[in-house]
N, C-alpha and C positions, 0 to 999 in steps of 0.2 A: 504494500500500500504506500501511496506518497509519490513523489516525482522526483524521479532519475537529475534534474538538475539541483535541483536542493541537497538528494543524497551527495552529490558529486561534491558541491559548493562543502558541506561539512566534512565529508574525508579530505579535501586540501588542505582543509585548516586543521585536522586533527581533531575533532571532535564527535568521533564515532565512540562510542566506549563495545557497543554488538551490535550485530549483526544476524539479526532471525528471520533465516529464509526456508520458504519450503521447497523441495525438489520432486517436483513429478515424475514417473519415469516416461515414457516417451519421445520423439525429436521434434521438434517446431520449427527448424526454419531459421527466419534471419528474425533480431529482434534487435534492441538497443541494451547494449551490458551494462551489467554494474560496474565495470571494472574496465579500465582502457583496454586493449587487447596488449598492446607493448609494454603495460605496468605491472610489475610484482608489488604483490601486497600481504607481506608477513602474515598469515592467521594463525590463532589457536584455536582449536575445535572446542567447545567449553561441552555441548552436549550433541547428542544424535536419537533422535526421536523415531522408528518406524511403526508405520499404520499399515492398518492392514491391505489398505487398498494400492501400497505402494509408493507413498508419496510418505516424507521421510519431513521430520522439522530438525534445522540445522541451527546451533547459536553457534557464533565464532566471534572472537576479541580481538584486535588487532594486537600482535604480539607485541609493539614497542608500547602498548598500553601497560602490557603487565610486568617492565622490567622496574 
């Protein structure tokens, strides 16, 4: 939920603390990423949630948050 350019504007500046996304299985196609394609972005997995329908809830922390 929320807009990809807002998200964007707060991870430049460092102010993400998670990141909870859900992952469908499936393929889709062309979309707009969360994540530049040419950027690495340190995460730590905090949890991993599956359903039974296949669709997984993910938290991640951006690593240089928790040194």
């Amino acid at each position: 939920m929320g807009s990809l350019s807002v998200a964007w504007q707060l991870l430049s500046h460092g102010l993400v603390d998670r990141f909870r996304l859900l992952s469908y299985p499936g393929a889709v196609g062309q979309g707009k990423p969360l994540f530049a394609v040419d950027a690495q972005v340190a995460l730590e997995l905090i949890s991993a949630k599956p359903f039974s329908n296949g669709v997984v809830a993910l938290v991640y922390a951006p690593a240089a948050a928790n040194v």
